[in-house]
LOTOR-750721 format. One line per 3 residues: their letters; for each residue x, y negated, z of C-alpha. Coordinates in pm, whole numbers, plus 32768, in hexadecimal, padded with zeros to 4 digits. Example, Ala and Ser with C-alpha at 12.3 -4.5 7.8 and 13.67 -1.06 7.14 Angstrom:
<atoms>
as	84CE:81C2:830C  8557:806A:82CA
</atoms>
This chain:
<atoms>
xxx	85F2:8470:87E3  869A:82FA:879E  8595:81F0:8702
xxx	85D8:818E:85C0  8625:8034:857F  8554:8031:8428
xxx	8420:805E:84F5  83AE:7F1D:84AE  83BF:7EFA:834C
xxx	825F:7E99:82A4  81AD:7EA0:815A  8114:7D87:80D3
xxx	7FB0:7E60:809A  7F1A:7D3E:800B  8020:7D27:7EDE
xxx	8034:7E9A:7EF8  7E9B:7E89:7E65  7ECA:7D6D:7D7D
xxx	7FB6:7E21:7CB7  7EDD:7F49:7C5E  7DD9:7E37:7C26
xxx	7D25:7E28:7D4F  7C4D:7EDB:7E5A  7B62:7F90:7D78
xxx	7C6B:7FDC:7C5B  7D6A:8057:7D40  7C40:8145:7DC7
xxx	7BBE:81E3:7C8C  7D42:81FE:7BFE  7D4D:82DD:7D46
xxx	7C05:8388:7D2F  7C85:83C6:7BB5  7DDA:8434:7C14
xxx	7D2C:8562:7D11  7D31:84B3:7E5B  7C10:851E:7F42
xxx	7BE9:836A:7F73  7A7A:8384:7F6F  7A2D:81DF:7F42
xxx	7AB2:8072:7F59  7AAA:809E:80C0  7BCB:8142:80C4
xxx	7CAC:8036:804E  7BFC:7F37:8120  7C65:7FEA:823C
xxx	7DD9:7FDF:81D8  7DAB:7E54:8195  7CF7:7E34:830E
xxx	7E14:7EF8:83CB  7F20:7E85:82F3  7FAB:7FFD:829B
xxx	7F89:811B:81AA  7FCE:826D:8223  8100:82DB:8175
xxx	8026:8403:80E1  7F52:8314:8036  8099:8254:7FDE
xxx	8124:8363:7F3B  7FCB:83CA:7E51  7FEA:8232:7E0F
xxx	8159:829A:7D62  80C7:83A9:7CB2  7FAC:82A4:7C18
xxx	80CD:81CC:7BBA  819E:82FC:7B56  8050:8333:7A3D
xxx	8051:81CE:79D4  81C0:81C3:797A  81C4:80B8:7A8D
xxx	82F2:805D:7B5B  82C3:809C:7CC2  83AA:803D:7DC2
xxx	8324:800E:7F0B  8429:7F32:7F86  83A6:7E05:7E99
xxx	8279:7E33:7F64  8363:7E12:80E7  82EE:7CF8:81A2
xxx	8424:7C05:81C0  84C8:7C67:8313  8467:7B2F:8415
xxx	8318:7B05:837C  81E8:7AFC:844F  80CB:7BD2:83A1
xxx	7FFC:7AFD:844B  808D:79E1:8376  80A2:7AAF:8232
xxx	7F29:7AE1:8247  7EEF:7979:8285  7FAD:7950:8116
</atoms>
């Protein structure tokens, strides 16, 4: 199987949260929306690592999908050349 170049492509998680309005908004939206996200915790964890499973990615559509909210997750791709490191030093 050949790598794929787009391997590296990020997320800006931090942004990501802010625009549902936060750790403990995005968390209830989810819990409200039928995802088995149990607390907060959760979402801290995708802040620490950096990454959201693509399973919780997609119930995050579905939230925004409810709200009548634009979603796009390439707004939230982390600029190609850009250190996270540096991002989260923003």
């Amino acid at each position: 199987m050949s790598e794929r170049k787009d391997r590296n492509l990020q997320i800006d998680v931090r942004r990501l949260v802010a625009y549902f309005g936060g750790r403990q908004p995005l968390a209830t939206k989810l819990q409200r929306a039928g995802s088995d996200i149990r607390n907060v915790r959760v979402v801290d964890g995708w802040l620490l690592r950096g990454r959201i499973p693509a399973t919780r990615l997609m119930e995050i559509a579905r939230v925004a999908y409810a709200e009548n909210r634009r979603f796009d997750i390439l707004e939230f791709q982390v600029p190609k050349g850009t250190d996270r490191q540096e991002q989260d030093h923003e």
